[in-house]
DOVEX-652321 format. One record per residue (C-alpha): residue number from 0; residue in one letter; x, y, z. Coordinates in steps of 0.5 Angstrom, whole numbers, plus 500, padded with zeros to 3 digits. Example, Ala and Ser with C-alpha at 12.3 -4.5 7.8 and 13.67 -1.06 7.14 Angstrom:
PT  seq  type   px   py   pz
PT    0     a  525  491  516
PT    1     s  527  498  514
This chain:
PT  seq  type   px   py   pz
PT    0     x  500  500  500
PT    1     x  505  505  502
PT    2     x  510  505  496
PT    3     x  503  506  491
PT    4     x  501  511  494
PT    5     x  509  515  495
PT    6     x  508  514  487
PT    7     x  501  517  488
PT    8     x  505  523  492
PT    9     x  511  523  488
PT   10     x  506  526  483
PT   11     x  506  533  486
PT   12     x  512  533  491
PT   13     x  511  540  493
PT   14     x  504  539  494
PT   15     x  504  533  496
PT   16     x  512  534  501
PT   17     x  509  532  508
PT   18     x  506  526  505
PT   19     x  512  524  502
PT   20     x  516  525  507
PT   21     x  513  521  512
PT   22     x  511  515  508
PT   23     x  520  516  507
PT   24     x  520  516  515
PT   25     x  517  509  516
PT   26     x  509  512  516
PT   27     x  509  511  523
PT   28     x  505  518  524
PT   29     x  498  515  521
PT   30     x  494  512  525
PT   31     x  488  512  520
PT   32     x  489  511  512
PT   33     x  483  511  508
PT   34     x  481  511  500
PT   35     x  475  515  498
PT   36     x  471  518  492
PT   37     x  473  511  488
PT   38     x  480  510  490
PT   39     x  482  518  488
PT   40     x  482  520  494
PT   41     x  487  518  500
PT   42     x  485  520  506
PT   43     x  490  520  512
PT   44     x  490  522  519
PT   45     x  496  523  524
PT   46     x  497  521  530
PT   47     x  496  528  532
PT   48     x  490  530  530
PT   49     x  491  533  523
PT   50     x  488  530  516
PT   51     x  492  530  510
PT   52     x  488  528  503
PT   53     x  492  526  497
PT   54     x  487  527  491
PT   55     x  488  525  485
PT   56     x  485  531  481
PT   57     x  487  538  483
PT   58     x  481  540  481
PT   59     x  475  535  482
PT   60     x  467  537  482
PT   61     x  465  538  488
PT   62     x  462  530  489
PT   63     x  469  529  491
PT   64     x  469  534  497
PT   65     x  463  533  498
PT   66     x  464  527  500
PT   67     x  470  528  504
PT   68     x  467  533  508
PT   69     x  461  528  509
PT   70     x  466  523  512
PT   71     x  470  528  516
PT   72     x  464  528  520
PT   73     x  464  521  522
PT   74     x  472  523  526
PT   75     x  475  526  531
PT   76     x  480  531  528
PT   77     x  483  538  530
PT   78     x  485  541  522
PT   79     x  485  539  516
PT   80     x  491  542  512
PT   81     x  490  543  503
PT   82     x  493  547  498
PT   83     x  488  552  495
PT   84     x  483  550  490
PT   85     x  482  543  495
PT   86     x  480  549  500
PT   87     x  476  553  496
PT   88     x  472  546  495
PT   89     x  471  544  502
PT   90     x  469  551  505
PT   91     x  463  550  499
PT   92     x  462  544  501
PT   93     x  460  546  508
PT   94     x  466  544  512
PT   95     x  466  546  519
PT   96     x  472  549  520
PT   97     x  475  555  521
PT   98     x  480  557  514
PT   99     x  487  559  516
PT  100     x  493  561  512
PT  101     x  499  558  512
PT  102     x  505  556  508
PT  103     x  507  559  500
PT  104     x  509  554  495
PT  105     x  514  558  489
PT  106     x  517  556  484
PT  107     x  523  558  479
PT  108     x  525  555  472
PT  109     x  532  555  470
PT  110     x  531  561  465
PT  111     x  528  566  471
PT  112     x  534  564  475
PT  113     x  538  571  477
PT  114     x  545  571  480
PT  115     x  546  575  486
PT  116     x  553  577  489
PT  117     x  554  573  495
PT  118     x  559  575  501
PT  119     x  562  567  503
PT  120     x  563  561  500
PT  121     x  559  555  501
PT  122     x  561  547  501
PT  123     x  558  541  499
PT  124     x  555  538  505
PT  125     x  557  531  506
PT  126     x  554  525  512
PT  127     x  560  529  517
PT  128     x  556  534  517
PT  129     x  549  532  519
PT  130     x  551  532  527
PT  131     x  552  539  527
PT  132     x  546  541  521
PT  133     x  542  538  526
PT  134     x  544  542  532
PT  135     x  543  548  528
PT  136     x  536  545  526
PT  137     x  534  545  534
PT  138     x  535  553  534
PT  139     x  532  555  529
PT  140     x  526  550  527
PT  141     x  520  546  531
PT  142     x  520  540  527
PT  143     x  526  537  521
PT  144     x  527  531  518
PT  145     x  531  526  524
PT  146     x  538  525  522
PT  147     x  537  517  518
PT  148     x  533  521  513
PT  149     x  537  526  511
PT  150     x  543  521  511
PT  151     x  539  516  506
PT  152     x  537  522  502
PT  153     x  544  524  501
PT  154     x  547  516  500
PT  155     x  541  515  495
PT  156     x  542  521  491
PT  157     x  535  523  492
PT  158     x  537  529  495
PT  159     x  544  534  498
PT  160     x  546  540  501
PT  161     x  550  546  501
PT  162     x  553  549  507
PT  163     x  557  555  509
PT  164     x  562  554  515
PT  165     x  566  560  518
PT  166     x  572  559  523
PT  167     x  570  551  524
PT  168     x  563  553  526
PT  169     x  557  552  522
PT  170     x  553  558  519
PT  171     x  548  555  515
PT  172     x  545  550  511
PT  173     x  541  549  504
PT  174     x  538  542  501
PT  175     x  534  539  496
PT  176     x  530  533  496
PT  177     x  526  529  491
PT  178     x  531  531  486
PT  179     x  529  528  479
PT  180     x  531  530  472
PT  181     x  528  536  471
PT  182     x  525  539  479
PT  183     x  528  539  486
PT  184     x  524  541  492
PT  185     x  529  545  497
PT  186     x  529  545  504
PT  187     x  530  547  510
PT  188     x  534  553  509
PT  189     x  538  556  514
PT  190     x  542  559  519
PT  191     x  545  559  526
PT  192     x  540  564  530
PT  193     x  546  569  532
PT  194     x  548  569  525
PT  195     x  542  570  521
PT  196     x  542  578  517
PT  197     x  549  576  516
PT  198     x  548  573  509
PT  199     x  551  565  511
PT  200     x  543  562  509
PT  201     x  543  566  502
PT  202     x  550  564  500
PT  203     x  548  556  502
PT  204     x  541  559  498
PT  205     x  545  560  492
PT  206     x  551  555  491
PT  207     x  545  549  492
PT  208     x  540  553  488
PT  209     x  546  555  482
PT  210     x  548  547  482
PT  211     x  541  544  481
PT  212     x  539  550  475
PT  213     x  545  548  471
PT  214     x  542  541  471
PT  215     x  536  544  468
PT  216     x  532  544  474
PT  217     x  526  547  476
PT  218     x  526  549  482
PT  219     x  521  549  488
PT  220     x  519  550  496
PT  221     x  516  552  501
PT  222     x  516  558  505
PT  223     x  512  561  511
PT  224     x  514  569  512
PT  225     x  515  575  509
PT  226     x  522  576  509
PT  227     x  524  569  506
PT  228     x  519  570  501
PT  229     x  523  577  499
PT  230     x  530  573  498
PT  231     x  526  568  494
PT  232     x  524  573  490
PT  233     x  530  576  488
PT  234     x  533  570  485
PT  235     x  527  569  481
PT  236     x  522  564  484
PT  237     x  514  566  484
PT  238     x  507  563  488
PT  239     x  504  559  485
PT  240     x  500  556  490
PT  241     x  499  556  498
PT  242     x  497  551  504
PT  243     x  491  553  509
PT  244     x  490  549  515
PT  245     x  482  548  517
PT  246     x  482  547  524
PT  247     x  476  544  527
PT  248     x  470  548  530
């Protein structure tokens, strides 16, 4: 079951990171998996509370949501988490829930890459330095992938990291994940919490960024706020979709 609906993910591994990612993992966060809708929806609830819906077609009828909405009110759940169109399509369909903004989806091609000046120079990442990317994670983000994954990930060539280090020390850290011939997802781009403003992220940023246009890449990711978004941005990437969290009344 599990590698079938990875195949099914893996179609859209930028809407579809967190499922992906966690079907990876071992799937251990689910405690709940449903097909609906003949077989074009897959209805996935963690552990947590939070639904998670892998649909086949991005835009369906309202039948299909509908049908979803039907079913979630046979469960206890605290949010269900889509992208845009998936919520327009539940909100009409009735579902009881209050409509939260969430992450940006953007996107850049290799002929809208822009080159910008970078004041330090970053290095490939390799399995030495995962130890100290996840100390560096810990300051910075709630949650990120366990060590074992990003070591497979780099072992399988699925994925790889840029980092840039001053003096020994890590300073930041840029990956990518689900690489394929013509996309990757970059991922967990940061930078040492006393060290951010300084330009250590956007120069782990850029060397990853670079190595993956040149391989003819289109490159996606996913981002939170403001001020990421306008380094994003500057290198050319454009929203094209959005997540929202529809937390239960």
């Amino acid at each position: 079951m599990w590698s079938a609906l990875l195949e099914k993910a893996l179609e859209d591994p930028a809407r579809n990171y967190f499922i992906c990612q966690t079907v990876i993992k071992g799937a251990s966060a689910y405690d709940d998996v449903v097909t609906l809708c003949g077989g074009t929806v897959t209805l996935l609830k963690r552990k947590s509370g939070t639904i998670q819906l892998l649909i086949s077609d991005r835009k369906p009828d309202l039948g299909v949501y509908f049908e979803i909405v039907q079913f979630l009110r046979t469960l206890s759940w605290t949010q269900v988490i889509v992208t845009r169109d998936h919520m327009l399509g539940l909100t009409a369909c009735g579902i009881d829930a209050r409509v939260k903004p969430g992450s940006y989806l953007a996107a850049c091609s290799p002929v809208n890459w822009k080159c910008h000046p970078v004041k330090h120079v970053a290095s490939n990442m390799v399995a030495s330095d995962l130890e100290a990317v996840i100390q560096l994670y810990q300051g910075v983000f709630r949650g990120f992938s366990p060590i074992e994954y990003m070591r497979e990930k780099i072992k399988s060539g699925r994925g790889r990291g840029m980092i840039v280090r001053k003096n020994g020390r890590l300073c930041s850290v840029a990956q990518s994940d689900f690489e394929t011939q013509d996309f990757a997802l970059i991922v967990g781009v940061a930078s040492a919490e006393d060290l951010r403003k300084r330009g250590y992220g956007e120069a782990a940023f850029k060397a990853l960024g670079e190595g993956l246009i040149q391989e003819g890449k289109t490159l996606h990711l996913i981002y939170e706020n403001d001020i990421a978004g306008a380094l994003y941005a500057k290198y050319g990437f454009e929203v094209y979709d959005q997540n929202y969290h529809l937390e239960r009344n």
